[in-house]
C-alpha positions in Angstrom: 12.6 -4.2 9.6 10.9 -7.4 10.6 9.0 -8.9 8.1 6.7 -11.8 9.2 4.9 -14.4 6.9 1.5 -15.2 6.5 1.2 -17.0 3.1 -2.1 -16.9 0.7 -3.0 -19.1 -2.0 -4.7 -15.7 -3.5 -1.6 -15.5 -6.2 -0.3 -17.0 -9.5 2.4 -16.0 -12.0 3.0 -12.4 -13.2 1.7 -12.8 -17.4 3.6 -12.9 -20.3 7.3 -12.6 -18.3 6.2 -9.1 -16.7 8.5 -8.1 -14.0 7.2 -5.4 -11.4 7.7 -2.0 -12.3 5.4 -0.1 -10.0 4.5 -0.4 -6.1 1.0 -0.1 -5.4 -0.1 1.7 -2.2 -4.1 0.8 -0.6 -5.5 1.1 2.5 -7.5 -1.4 3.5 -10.8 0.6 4.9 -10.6 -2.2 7.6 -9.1 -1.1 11.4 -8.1 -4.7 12.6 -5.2 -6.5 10.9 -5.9 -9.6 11.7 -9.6 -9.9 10.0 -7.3 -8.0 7.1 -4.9 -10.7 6.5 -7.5 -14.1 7.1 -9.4 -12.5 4.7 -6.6 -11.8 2.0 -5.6 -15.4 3.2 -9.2 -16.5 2.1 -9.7 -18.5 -0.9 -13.1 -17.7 -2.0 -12.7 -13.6 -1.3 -10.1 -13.9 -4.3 -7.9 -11.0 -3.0 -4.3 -10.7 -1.8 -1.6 -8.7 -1.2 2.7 -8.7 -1.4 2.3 -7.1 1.6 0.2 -5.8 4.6 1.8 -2.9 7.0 -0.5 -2.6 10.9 -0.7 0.7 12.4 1.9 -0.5 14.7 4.4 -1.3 12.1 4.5 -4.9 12.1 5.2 -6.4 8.3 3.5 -9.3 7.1 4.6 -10.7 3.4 1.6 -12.4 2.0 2.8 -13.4 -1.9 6.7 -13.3 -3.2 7.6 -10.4 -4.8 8.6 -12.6 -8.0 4.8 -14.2 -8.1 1.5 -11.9 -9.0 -0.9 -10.7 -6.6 -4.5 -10.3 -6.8 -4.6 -6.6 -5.3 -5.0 -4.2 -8.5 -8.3 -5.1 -10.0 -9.3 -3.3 -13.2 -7.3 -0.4 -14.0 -4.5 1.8 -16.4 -1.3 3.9 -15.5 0.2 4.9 -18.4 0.2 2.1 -21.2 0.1 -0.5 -18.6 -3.4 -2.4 -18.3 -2.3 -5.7 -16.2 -1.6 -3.7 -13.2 -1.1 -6.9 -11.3 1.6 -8.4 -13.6 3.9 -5.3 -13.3 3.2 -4.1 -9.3 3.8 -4.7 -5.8 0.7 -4.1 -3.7 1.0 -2.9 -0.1 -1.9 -2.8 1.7 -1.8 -0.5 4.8 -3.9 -1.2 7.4 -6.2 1.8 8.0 -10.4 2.2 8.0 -10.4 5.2 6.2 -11.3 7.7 9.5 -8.1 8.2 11.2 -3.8 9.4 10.1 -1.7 6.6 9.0 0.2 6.2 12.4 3.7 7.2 12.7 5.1 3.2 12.8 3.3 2.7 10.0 4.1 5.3 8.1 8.0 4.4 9.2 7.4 0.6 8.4 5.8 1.8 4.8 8.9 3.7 3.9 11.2 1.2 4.5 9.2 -1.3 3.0 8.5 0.8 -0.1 12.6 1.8 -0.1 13.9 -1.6 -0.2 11.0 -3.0 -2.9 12.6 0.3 -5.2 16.1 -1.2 -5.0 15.3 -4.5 -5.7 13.7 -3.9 -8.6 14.9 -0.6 -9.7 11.4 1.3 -9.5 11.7 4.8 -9.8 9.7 7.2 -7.5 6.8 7.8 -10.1 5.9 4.6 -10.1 4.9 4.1 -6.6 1.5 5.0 -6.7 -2.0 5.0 -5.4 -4.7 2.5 -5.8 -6.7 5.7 -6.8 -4.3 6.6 -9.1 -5.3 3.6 -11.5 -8.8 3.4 -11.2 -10.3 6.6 -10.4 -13.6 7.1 -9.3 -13.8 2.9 -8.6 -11.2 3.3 -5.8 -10.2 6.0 -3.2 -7.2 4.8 -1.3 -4.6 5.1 0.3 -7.0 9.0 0.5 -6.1 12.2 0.9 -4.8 11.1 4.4 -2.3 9.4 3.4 1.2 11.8 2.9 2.4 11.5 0.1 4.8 14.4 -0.1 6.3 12.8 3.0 7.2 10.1 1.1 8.2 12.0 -1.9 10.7 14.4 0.2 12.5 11.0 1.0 12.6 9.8 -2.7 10.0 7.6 -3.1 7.2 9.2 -4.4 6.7 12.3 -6.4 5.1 15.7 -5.6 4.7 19.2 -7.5 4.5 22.3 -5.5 3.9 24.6 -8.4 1.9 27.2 -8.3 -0.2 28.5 -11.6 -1.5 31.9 -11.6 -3.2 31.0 -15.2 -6.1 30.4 -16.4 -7.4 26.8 -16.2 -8.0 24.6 -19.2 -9.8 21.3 -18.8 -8.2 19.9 -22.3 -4.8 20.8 -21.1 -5.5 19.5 -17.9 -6.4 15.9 -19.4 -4.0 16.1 -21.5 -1.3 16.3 -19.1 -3.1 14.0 -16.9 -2.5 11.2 -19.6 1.1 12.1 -20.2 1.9 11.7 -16.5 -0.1 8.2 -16.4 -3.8 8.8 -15.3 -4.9 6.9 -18.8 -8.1 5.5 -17.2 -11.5 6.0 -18.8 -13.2 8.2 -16.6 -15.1 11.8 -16.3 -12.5 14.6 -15.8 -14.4 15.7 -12.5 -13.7 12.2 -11.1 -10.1 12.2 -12.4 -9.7 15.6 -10.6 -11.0 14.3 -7.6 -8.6 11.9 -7.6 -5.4 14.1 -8.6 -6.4 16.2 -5.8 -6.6 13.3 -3.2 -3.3 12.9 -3.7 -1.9 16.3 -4.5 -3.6 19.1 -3.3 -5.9 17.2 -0.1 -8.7 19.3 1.3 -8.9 21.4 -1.8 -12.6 21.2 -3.7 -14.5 23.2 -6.3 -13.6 24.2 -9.8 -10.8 22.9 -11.9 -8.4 25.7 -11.4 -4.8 27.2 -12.1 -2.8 25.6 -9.6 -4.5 22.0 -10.9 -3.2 22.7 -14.4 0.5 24.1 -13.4 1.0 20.5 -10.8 -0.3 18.3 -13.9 1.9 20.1 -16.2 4.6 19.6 -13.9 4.6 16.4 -13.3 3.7 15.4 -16.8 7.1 16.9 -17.8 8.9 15.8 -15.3 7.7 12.4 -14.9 6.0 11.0 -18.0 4.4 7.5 -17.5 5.5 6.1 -20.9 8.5 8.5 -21.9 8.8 7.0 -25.6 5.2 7.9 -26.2 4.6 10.9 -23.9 2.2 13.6 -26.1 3.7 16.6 -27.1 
C-alpha cells in the first residue's frame, strides 16, 4: 500500500507520555478529497488527521503516528478521556449518502492492519468516532461495515441473538463495561450501538440489543481491571 504525504501543522505531542492504544475511524461527510485534506491542512480550522483514505484507495499520512492529532474532539471510551493522546484517527473520505467503495474499504484494512501491529492494538479498540461521543457524532454510520472488518480481525462484532426480555439498566450497564462511558441519554447511546451493530434496526430497546451488549461487554471489556460485575 502506497502511502502519500501531505503534512499539517494541525498536531502537537500526545500528553503526559500516552502512547496510542485505539484507532479511530470517521468519515468525513465531505465527497472530494482534496477540499478534505487543504482543510485538515488549514491552520485556522484546527482539525487534522493521521490519516485520510479516498474512495479510490489512495493513502495520504497527514501527522506521524508518534505525534497527536486533532481528530477526536470531546469524548470517553472506557476510562480514557484524552481520546487524542491515546488514538490514531483515519478519516475516510465519504459524504455520508453513498457505500464506502470497495478500494477504500481495501485501503482501510490494510491501513488499519498494519497501525494494529505497530502498536499492538487489539481489535476492540478500533472504533468509531460515534462510539466516543454519541449523539455529538455519527460517523463512520451505519454504512460503514464493520463486521467486514471484524471477520478479518480488526474490529469486533456480536451476532447474538436474545430471546429475553429487555432491560434498559442492564443494557447501560453493559454498555459501560464494554466502553460507551460517555454522558448521554440511553436512547442516543442506543442509537449509536445500533449504527454500528445492528444498522437499519429502529424502535424500542429490545432483546437482541441486550444479549450483543452483554456479549461484547464480556468478551471485550474496555478497562478489564475495572470492568463491573
Amino acid at each position: 500500500m502506497k502511502v502519500r504525504q501531505y503534512p499539517t501543522p494541525n498536531q502537537g505531542e500526545r500528553r503526559e507520555g500516552a502512547r496510542p492504544d485505539i484507532v479511530l475511524l470517521h468519515y468525513t461527510a465531505m465527497s472530494d478529497t482534496e477540499t478534505v485534506l487543504k482543510r485538515l491542512a488549514t491552520p485556522e480550522a484546527e482539525v487534522s488527521a493521521h490519516y485520510v483514505v479516498s474512495p479510490q484507495g489512495e493513502v495520504w499520512q497527514m501527522v506521524d503516528e508518534e505525534l497527536r492529532a486533532w481528530h477526536a474532539g470531546a469524548g470517553r471510551w472506557g476510562g480514557c478521556e484524552d481520546v487524542n493522546s491515546r488514538s490514531i484517527g483515519i478519516e475516510i473520505v465519504n459524504a455520508a449518502k453513498e457505500p464506502f467503495a470497495a478500494p477504500q474499504m481495501r485501503s482501510v484494512e490494510a491501513l488499519v492492519e498494519a497501525i494494529m501491529a505497530r502498536w499492538g492494538v487489539p481489535p476492540c479498540r478500533v472504533i468509531g468516532h460515534s462510539d466516543i461521543a454519541p449523539g455529538r457524532k455519527i460517523d463512520p454510520g451505519p454504512r460503514f461495515d464493520w463486521r467486514r472488518l471484524a471477520v478479518q480481525g480488526l474490529a469486533v462484532w456480536s451476532e447474538a441473538q436474545g430471546a429475553g426480555a429487555a432491560g434498559w439498566d442492564r443494557f447501560m450497564q453493559d454498555a459501560r463495561v464494554f466502553g460507551y462511558t460517555a454522558e448521554v441519554t440511553p436512547e442516543v447511546l442506543l442509537r449509536a450501538f445500533r449504527d454500528r451493530f445492528r444498522p437499519g434496526v429502529s424502535g424500542e430497546l429490545d432483546g437482541v440489543d441486550c444479549a450483543r451488549i452483554a456479549d461484547l461487554a464480556a468478551r471485550f471489556p474496555a478497562d478489564p481491571d475495572a470492568a463491573l460485575v
